[in-house]
C-alpha positions as CSV (number, residue, x, y, z in Angstrom):
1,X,-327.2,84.9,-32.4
2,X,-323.6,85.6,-33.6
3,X,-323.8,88.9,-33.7
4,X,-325.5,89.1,-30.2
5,X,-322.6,87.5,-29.1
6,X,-319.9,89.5,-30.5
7,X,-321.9,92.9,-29.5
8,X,-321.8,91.6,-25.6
9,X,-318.2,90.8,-26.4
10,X,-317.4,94.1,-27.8
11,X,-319.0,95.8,-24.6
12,X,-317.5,93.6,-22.3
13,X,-314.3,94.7,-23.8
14,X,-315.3,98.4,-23.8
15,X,-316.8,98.7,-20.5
16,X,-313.6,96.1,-19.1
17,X,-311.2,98.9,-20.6
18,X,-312.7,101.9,-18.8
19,X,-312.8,100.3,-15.8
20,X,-309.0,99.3,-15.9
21,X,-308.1,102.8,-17.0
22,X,-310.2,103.7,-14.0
23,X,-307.8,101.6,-11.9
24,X,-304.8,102.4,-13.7
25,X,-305.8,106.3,-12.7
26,X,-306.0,106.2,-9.3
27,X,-303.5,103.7,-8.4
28,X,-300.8,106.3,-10.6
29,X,-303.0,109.3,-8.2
30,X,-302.6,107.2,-5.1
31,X,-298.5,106.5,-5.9
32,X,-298.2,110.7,-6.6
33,X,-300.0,111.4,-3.6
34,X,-297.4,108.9,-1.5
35,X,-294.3,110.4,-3.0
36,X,-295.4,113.9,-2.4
37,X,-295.7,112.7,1.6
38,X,-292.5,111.1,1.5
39,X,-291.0,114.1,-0.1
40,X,-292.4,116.7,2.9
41,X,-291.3,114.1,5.6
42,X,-287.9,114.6,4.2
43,X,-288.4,117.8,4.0
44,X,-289.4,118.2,7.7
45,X,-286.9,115.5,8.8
46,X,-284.1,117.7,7.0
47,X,-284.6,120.9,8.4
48,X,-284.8,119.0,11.8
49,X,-281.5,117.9,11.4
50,X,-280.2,120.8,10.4
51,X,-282.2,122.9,13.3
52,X,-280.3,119.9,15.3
53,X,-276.4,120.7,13.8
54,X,-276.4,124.4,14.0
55,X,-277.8,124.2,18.0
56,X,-274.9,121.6,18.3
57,X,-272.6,124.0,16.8
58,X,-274.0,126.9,18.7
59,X,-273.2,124.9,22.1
60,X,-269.9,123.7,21.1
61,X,-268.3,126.8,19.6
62,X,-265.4,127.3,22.2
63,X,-265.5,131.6,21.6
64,X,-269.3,131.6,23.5
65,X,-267.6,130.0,26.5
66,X,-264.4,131.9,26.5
67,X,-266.6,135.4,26.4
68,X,-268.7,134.3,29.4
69,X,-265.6,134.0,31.5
């Protein structure tokens, strides 16, 4: 009866293992998966702003206006 009883115990631990490496798995997948996200919206957000300064510049640089005159 012992031995019945540590055989379920040893594949309760085995089986109970996998499935937390299972876990462990796709919650570090899931994590990579939202930094890489972050990481384009910065991207996008970046070259937005800079689109954004160089149209600001553009508009503001004094010799377009003089040249038009």
């Amino acid at each position: 009866m012992i031995e019945a009883l540590l055989i379920f115990l040893c594949l309760f631990a085995y089986f109970g293992a996998k499935e937390l490496c299972k876990y462990l798995e796709q919650r570090d997948y899931e994590r990579r998966r939202f930094y890489l996200m972050v990481a384009e919206e910065l991207d996008r957000l970046e070259k937005a702003t800079d689109e954004n300064k160089q149209a600001e510049s553009r508009s503001r640089n004094p010799s377009i206006w003089e040249m038009r005159n």
